[in-house]
ROBABA-380168 format. One record per residue: x, y, z of N, C-alpha, C in turn. Coordinates in steps of 0.02 Angstrom, whole numbers, padded with zeros to 5 digits, always signed. Layout:
XYZXYZXYZ
...
END
This chain:
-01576-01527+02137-01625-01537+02084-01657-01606+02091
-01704-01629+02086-01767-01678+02098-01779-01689+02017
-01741-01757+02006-01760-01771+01919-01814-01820+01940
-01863-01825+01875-01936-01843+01877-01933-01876+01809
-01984-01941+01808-02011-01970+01776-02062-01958+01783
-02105-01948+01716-02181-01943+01733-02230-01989+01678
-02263-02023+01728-02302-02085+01700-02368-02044+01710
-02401-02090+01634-02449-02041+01604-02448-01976+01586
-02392-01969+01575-02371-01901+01564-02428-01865+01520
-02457-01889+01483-02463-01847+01429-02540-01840+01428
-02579-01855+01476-02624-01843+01483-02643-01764+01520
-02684-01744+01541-02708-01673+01568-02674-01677+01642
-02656-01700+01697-02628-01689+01742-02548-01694+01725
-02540-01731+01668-02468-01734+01649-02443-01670+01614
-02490-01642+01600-02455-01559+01546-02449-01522+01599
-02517-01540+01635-02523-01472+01704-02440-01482+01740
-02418-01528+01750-02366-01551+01788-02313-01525+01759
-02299-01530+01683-02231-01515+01651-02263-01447+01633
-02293-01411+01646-02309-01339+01660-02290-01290+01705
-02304-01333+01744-02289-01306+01846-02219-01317+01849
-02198-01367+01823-02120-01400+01826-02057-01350+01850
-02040-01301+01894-01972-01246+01887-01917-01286+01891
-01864-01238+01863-01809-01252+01855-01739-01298+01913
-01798-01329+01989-01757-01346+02005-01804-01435+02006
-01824-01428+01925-01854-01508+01930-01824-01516+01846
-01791-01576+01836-01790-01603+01788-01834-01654+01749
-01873-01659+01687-01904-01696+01689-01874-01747+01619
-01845-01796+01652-01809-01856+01625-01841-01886+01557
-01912-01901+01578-01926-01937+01534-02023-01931+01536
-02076-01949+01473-02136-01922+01486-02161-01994+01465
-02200-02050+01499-02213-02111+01463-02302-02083+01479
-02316-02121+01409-02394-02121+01379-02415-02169+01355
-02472-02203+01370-02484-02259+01307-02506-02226+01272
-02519-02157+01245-02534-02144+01189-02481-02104+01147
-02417-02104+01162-02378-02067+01121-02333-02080+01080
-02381-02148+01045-02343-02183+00983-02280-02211+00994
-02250-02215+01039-02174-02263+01068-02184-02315+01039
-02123-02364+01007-02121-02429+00986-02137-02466+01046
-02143-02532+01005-02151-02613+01062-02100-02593+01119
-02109-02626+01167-02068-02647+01208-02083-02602+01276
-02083-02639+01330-02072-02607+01398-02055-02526+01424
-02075-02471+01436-02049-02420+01460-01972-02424+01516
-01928-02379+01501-01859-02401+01566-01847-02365+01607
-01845-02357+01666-01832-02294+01709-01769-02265+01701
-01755-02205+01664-01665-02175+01650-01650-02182+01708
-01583-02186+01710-01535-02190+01766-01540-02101+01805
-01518-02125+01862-01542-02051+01910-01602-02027+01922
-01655-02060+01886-01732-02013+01915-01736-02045+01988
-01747-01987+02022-01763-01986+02102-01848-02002+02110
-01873-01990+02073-01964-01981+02075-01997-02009+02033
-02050-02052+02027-02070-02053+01962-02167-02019+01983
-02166-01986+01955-02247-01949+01953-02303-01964+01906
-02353-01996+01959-02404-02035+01892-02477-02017+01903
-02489-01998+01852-02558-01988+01848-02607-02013+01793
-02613-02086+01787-02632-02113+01734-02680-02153+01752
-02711-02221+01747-02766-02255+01772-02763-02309+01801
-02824-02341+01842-02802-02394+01881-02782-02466+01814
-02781-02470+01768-02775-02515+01711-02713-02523+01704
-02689-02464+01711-02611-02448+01694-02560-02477+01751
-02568-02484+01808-02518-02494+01852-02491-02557+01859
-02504-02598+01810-02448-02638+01830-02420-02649+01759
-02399-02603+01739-02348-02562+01689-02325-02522+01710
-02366-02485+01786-02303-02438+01832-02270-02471+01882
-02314-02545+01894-02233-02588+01930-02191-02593+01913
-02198-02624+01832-02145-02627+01815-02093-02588+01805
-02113-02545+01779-02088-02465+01783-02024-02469+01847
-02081-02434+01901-02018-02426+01964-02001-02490+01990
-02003-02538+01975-01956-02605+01994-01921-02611+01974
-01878-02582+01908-01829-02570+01880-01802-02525+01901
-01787-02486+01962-01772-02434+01998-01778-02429+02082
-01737-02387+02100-01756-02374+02181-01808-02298+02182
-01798-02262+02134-01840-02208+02123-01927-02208+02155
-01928-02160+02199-01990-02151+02260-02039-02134+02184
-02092-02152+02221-02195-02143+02188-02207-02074+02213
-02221-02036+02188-02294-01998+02182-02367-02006+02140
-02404-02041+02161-02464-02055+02139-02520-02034+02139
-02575-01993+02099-02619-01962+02123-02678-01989+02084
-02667-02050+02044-02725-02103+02009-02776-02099+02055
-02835-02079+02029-02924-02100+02042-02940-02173+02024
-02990-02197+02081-03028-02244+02025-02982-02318+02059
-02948-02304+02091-02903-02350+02120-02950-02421+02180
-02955-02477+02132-02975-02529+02184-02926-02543+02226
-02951-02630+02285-02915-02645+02314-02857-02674+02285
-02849-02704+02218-02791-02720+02193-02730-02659+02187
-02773-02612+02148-02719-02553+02147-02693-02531+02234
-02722-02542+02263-02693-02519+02336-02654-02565+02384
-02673-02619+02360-02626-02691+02366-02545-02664+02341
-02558-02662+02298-02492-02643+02247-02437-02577+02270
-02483-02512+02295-02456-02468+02330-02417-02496+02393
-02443-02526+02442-02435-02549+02478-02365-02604+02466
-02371-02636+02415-02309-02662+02406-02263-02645+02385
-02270-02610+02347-02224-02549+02323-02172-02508+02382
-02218-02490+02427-02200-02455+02490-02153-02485+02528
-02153-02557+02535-02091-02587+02561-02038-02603+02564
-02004-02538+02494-01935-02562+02475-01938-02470+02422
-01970-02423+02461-01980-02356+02401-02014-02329+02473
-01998-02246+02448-02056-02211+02502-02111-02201+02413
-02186-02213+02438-02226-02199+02404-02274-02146+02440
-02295-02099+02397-02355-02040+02424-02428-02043+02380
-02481-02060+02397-02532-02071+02369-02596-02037+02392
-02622-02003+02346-02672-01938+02363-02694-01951+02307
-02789-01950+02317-02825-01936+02253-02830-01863+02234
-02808-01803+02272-02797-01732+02269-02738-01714+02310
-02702-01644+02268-02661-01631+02307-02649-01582+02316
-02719-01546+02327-02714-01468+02347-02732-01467+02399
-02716-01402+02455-02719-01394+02520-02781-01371+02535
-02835-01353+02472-02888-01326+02498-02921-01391+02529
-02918-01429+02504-02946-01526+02489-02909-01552+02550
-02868-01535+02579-02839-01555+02648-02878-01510+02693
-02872-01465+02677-02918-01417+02744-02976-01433+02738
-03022-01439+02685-03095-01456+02683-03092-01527+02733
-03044-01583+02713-03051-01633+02741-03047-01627+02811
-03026-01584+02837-02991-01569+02920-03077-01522+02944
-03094-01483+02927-03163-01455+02939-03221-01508+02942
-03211-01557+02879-03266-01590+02880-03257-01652+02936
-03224-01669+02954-03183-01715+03020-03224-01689+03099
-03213-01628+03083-03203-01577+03138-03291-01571+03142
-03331-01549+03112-03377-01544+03099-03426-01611+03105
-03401-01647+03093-03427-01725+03099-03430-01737+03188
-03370-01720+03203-03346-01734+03264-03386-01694+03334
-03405-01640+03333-03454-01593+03360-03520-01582+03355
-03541-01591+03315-03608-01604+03280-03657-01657+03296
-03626-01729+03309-03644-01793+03307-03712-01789+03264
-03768-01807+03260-03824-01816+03210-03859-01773+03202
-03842-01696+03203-03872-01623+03180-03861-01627+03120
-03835-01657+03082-03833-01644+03018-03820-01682+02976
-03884-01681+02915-03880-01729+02863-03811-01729+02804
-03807-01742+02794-03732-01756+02756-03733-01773+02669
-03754-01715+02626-03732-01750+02565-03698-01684+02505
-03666-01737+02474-03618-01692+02423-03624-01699+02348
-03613-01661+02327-03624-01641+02253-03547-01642+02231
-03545-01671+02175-03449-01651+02153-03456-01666+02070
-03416-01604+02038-03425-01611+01962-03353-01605+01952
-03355-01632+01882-03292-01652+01824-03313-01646+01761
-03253-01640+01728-03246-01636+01660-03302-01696+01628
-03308-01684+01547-03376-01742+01554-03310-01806+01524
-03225-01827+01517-03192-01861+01518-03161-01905+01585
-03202-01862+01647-03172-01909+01691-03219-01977+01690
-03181-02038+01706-03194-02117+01695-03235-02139+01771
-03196-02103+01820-03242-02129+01894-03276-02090+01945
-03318-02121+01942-03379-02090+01993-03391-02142+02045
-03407-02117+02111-03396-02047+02133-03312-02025+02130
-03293-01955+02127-03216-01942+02131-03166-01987+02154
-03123-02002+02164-03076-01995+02245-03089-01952+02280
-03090-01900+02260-03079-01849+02320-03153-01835+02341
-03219-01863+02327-03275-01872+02354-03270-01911+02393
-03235-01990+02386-03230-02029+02440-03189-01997+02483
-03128-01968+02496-03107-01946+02527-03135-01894+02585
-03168-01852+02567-03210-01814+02606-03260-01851+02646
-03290-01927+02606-03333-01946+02647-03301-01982+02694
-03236-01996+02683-03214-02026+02743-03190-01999+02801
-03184-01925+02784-03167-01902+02828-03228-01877+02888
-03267-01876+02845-03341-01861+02878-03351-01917+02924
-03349-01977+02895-03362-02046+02927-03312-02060+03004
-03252-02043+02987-03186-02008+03048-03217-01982+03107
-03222-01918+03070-03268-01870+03139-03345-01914+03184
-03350-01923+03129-03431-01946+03163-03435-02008+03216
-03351-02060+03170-03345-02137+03200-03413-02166+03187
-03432-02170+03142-03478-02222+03126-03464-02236+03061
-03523-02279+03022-03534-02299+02967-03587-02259+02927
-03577-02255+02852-03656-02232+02822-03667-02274+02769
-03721-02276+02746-03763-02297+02688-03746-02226+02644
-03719-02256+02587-03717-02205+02538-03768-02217+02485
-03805-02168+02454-03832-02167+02395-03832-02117+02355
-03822-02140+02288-03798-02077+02235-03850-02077+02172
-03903-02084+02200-03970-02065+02165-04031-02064+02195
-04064-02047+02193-04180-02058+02219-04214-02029+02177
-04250-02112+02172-04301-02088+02099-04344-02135+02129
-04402-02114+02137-04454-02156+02143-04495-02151+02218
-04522-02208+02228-04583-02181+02304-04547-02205+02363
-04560-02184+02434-04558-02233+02504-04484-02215+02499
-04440-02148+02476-04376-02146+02486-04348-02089+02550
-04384-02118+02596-04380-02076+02657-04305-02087+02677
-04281-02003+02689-04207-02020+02708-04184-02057+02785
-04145-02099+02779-04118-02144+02859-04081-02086+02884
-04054-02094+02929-04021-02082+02988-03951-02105+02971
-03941-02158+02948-03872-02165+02918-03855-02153+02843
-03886-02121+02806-03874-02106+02740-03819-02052+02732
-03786-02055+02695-03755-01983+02660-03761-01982+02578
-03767-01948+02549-03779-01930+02471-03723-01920+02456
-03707-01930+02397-03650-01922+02356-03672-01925+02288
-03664-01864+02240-03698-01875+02192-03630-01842+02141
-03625-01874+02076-03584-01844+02022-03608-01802+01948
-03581-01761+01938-03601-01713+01893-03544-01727+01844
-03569-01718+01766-03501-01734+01741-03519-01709+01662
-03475-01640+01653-03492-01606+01585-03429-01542+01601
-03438-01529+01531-03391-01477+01484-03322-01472+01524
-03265-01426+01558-03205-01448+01575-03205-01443+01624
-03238-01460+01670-03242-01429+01724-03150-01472+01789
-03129-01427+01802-03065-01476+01837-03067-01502+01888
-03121-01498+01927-03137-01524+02003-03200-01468+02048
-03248-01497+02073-03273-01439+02091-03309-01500+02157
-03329-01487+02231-03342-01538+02271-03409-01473+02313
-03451-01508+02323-03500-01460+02364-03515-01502+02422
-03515-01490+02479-03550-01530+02552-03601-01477+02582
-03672-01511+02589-03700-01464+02610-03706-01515+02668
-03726-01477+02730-03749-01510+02801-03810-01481+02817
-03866-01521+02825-03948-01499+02822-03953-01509+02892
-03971-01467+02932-04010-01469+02982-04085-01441+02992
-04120-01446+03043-04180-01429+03081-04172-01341+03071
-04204-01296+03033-04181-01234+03041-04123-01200+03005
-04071-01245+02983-04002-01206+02962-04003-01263+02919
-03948-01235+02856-03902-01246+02838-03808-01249+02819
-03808-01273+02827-03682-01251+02802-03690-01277+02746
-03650-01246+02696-03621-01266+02627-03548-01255+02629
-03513-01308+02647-03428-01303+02629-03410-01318+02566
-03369-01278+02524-03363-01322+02452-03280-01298+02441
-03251-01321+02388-03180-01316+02350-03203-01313+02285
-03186-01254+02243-03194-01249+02181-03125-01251+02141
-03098-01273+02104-03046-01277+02054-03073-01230+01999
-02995-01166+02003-02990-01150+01953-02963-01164+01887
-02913-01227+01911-02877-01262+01843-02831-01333+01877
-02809-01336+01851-02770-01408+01846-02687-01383+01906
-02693-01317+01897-02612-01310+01920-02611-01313+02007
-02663-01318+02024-02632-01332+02093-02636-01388+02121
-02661-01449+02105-02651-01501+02096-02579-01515+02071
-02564-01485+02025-02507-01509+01982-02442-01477+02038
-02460-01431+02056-02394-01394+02120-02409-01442+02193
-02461-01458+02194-02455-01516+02236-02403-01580+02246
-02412-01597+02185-02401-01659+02154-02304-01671+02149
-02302-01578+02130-02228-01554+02140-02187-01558+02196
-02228-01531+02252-02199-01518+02325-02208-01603+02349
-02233-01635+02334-02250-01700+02354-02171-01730+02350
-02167-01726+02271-02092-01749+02232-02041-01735+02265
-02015-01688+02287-01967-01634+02315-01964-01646+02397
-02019-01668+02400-02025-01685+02482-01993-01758+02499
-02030-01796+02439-02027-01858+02475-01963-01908+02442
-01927-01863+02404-01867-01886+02387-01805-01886+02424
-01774-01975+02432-01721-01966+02474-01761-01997+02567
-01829-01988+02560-01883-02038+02641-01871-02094+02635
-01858-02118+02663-01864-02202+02685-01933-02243+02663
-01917-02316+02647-01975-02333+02612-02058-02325+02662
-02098-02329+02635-02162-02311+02682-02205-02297+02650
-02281-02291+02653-02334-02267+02623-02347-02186+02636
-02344-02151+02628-02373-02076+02656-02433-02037+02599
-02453-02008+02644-02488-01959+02606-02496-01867+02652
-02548-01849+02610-02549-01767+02608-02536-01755+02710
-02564-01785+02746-02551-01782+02808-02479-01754+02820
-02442-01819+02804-02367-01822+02804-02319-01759+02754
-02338-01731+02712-02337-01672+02665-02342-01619+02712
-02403-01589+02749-02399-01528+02791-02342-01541+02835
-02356-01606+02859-02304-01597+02919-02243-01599+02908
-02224-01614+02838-02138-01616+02830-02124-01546+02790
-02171-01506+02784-02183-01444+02759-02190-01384+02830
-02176-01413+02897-02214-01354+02951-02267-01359+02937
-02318-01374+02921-02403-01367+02941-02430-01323+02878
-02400-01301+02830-02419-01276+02755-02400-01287+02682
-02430-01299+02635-02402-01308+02576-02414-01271+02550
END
């Protein structure tokens, strides 16, 4: 059994999580800043193997403190994450195995592996821009998992781009190094990512649509279960297939 702490619990990836939760996960304890708890510091119970967070980049260093009071491994799937917050992962990692993914569904790993792949064969046949919608409560734009895709694009291609996530106005002739990235953001929507690739003659539209919160949240699970008991280190979804055989 894989006992769990879950930071930010109580937000929408935190219900999805103690939803998905089966019976061979315990869930120890649910910390919220919004769930009326008195003063004082959150504590990690004794025995949690995991602690699972899905809360904001504001918050984390209230999740240092958190797992510094513990040897208990990270699962992290926070958006919105600057270089401080990744500083912090990173330090974290040197004394904890930590796993950090702005998504943690396999469709969002395979899209990323196509769009790599596609980048990679292609070289400048194709213009590059994406559309990605959310709930109208998500806080950052573009996604994670928009940057993510564009990096993977950027991978394949080995170059750099100019991003822009608007055109309004005259003389906005598209470059050669541009990619679009644009955000949509209304009613519940749980994740939805569109890449279209424009060429001379053709078009491709690759996209990932979310039907809800739970496969993310079974992500987030197998992550836990996986990476409990690894040696300290940074990993992510890469490291997941492969300690999974090549599927999640």
């Amino acid at each position: 059994m894989t006992r769990l702490v879950l930071f930010g619990g109580g937000g929408r990836m935190g219900r999805a999580v103690r939803d998905a939760a089966g019976p061979e996960f315990e869930i120890l304890s649910v910390i919220d800043k919004n769930d009326g708890r008195p003063g004082g510091e959150p504590v990690l119970p004794p025995g949690c193997d995991v602690v699972i967070d899905f809360s904001t980049p504001e918050a984390f260093e209230d999740l240092g403190r958190l797992i510094e009071g513990g040897s208990a491994a990270l699962v992290s799937g926070t958006t919105g994450l600057g270089s401080a917050e990744r500083a912090m992962l990173e330090k974290w990692s040197r004394d904890r195995a930590v796993f950090y993914s702005p998504n943690m569904s396999f469709g969002i790993f395979l899209l990323s592996r196509l769009l790599s792949e596609a980048a990679r064969i292609s070289g400048d046949r194709y213009d590059f821009e994406m559309v990605e919608y959310h709930h109208r409560t998500k806080q950052d734009s573009p996604s994670g998992t928009a940057l993510k895709l564009l990096e993977a694009w950027k991978a394949g291609a080995g170059k750099d781009f100019t991003v822009t996530s608007g055109r309004s106005g005259a003389s906005l002739r598209r470059t050669g190094d541009e990619a679009g990235v644009f955000s949509v953001r209304g009613g519940d929507v749980a994740g939805d990512h569109e890449i279209h690739l424009l060429g001379e003659g053709e078009r491709l539209l690759l996209a990932h649509r979310s039907s809800g919160r739970r496969t993310f949240a079974v992500g987030a699970l197998l992550a836990a279960s996986s990476i409990s008991g690894r040696p300290p280190g940074l990993y992510g979804m890469d490291d997941l297939v492969r300690w999974r055989g090549g599927c999640i």
